[in-house]
N, C-alpha and C positions, 0 to 999 in steps of 0.2 A: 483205691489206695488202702494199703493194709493198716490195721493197725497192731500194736502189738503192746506184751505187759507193760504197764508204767508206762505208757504214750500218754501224753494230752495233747485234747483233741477242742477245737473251736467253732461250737453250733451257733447260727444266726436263727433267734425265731420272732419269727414275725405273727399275732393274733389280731385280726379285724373285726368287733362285732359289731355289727349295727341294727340301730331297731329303728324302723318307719311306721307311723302312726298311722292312722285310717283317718284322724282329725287333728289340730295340734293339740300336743298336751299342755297345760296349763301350768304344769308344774312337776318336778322330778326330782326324787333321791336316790344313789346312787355307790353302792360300792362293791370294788373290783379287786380279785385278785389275780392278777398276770403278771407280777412281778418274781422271776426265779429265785430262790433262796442261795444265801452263801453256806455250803456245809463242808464237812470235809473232804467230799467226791466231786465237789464241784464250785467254781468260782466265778461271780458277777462279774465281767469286767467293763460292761458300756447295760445301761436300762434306760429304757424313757418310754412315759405313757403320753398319750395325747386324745383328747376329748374334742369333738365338734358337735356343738355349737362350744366354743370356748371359754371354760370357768375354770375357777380357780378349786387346786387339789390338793388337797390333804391328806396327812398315812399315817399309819399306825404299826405294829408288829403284833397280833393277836395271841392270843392265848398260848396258840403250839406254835407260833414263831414264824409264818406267815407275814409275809407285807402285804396289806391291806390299802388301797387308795381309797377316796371317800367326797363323793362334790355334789351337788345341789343345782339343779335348774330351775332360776327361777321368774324366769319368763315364757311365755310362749313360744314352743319349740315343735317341727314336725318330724324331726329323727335325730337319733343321739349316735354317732360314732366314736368307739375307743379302739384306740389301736395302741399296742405294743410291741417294741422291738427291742429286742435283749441278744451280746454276745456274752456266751456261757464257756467257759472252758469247763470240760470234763475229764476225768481218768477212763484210760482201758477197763478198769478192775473197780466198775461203780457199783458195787450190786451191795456192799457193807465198808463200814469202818468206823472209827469211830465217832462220839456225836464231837458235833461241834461246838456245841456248849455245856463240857459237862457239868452235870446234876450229881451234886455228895450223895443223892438220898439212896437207900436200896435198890435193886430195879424195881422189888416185887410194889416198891410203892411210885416210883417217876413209872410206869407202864398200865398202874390201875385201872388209870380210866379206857385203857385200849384193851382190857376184860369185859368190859359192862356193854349190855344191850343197848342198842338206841333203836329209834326207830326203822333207819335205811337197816338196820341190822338187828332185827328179832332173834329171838329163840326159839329155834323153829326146830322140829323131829325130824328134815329134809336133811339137813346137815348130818346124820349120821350114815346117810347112802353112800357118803363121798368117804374110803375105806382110806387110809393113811398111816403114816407111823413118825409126823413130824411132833417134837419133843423141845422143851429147852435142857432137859437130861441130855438129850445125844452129845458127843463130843462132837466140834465143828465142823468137822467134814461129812459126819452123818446126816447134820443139820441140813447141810448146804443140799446133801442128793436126795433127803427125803423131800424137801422142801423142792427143789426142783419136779420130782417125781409127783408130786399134787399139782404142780400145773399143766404138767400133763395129762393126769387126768383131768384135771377142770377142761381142758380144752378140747379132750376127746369125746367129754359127755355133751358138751354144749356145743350149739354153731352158734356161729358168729350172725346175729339177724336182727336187724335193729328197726323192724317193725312188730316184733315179739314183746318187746315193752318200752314205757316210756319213762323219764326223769324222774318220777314219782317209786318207781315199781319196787318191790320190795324183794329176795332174793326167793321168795314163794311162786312168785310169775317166772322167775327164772327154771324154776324146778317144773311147773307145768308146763312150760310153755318148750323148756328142751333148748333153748337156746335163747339170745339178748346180744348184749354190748360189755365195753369193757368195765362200765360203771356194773354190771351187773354180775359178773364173774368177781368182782373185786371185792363188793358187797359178802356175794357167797363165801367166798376163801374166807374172809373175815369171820364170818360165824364159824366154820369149820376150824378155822385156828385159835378163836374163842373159846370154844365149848371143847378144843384140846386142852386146855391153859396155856396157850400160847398165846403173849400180849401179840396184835398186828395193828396197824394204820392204815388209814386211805391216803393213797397217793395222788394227786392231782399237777397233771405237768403234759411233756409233748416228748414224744418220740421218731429218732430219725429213722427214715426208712431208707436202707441199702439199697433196696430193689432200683431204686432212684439213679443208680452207681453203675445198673448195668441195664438200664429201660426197662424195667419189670412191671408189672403190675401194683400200685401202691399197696401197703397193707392195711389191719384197724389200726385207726389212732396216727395216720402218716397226714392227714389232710383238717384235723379235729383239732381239740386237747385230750388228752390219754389220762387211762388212769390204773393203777395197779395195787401192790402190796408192797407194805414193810413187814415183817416179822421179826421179834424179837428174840436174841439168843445170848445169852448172861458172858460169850466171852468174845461172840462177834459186832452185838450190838444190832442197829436195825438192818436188816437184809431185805433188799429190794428181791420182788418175785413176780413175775407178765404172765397172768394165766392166759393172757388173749391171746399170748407171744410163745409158750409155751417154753420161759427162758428165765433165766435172774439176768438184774438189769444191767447195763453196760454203760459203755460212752455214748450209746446213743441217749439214753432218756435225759431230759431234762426237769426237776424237782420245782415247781411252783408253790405246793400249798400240802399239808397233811392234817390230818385232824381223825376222827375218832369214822368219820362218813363224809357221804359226799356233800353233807347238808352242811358240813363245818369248811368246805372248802370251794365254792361254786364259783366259776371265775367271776360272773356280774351277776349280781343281783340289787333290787332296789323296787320301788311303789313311784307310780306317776298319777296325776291328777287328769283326764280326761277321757275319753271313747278309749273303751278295752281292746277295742280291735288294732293290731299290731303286726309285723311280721318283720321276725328276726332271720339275719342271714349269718353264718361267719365262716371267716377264713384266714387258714393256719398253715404257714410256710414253714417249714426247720431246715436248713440247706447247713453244707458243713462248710467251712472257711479254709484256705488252705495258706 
């Protein structure tokens, strides 16, 4: 089915992760974020999470606007299952517009903190290999094809290999190693449009895969959570960018979580009381609704 300018479009996504213990755990804390955001490219229309063994949950809206779920187990338990299922309407034309809550303050200060180094994003002398000309000088359409033209190269320098590094890695492994995942070209792009002065974000969410639409082969991020780029532009506002996809983003992606890295947006994270030995599985549906 085609879609065309100003279409919207209705993604169903479904995330399951579950953790199985090697012994029961004793005790467990717990917070999630799988909940998609309402922004201006896109709109919640049905969410609901669900926990097995079943307790009771509570949320939050974090820092950068994020929903945040949050529960406690506190009995003896031998595997934890969350699942969430969200329908999202999107636009054809999801890659910018503007925020959805606007901020009075100047950009150069609502964007500061998506200047500054953290850890998943050092200041690294690697970042100047990647040769570029994306600006927030440019006028918007210069923006839009520089900025498209760096994911291009991100994704013709790096393969796609996701035994090259791990959740931890820093975009240093990525540069040795010649290729990763999409947490790790995202990380990259980030220093690279840092140390331009260009404010960017980490994006954490799901994307559809077309191939699906004609038997293809799935692609990165069609069977996961995805993650990519926002980049800042004073008349576009944030602009989504897939160096994995080699594309600005569309109706297919879906927006769950953004922050400064991926350590600001992780879908589950949390400390449990028992034997470390553990094994995590997950799986992530995005089917479109007609």
């Amino acid at each position: 089915m085609t879609v065309s300018p100003g279409d919207k479009v209705l993604l169903l996504v479904r995330h399951v992760t579950r953790f199985e213990y090697a012994a029961a755990a004793i005790q467990g804390y717990s917070e999630v974020r799988k909940t998609p955001m309402d922004t201006a490219l896109q709109r919640v229309l049905t969410t609901k999470l669900e926990v097995e063994p079943a307790v009771a949950l509570r949320s939050y809206d974090d820092y950068f606007g994020s929903r945040v779920h949050y529960f406690n187990h506190l009995e003896p338990h031998e595997e934890v299952v969350v699942t969430a299922e969200s329908v999202v309407e999107t636009l054809s034309s999801a890659s910018y517009g503007v925020e959805y809550s606007p901020d009075p303050r100047p950009w150069q200060q609502r964007t500061a903190e998506f200047m500054s180094w953290s850890a998943s994003v050092p200041d690294l002398e690697q970042y100047a290999q990647i040769e570029h000309a994306v600006s927030t000088d440019l006028p918007s359409d210069g923006f839009l094809k520089e900025l498209l033209a760096l994911a291009h190269t991100f994704r013709a320098r790096f393969r796609h290999d996701p035994d090259a590094t791990h959740v931890h890695s820093t975009p240093e492994v990525l540069f040795e190693q010649g290729g990763g995942v999409c947490q790790d070209l995202a990380h990259a792009m980030l220093g690279v449009l840092r140390r331009a002065g260009v404010p960017g974000r980490y994006v954490s969410g799901y994307v559809y895969d077309t191939s699906r639409d004609v038997g293809g082969e799935h692609g990165p991020g069609s069977s996961a959570s995805h993650a990519w780029v926002q980049a800042w532009h004073p008349a576009l506002g944030w602009v989504g960018v897939d160096p994995s996809h080699r594309q600005l983003t569309d109706w297919r992606y879906v927006c769950v979580a953004v922050g400064r890295d991926y350590t600001d947006v992780q879908p589950i994270r949390g400390v449990f009381v028992g034997n470390h030995e553990q094994r995590l599985s997950v799986e992530v549906t995005v089917s479109r609704l007609t």
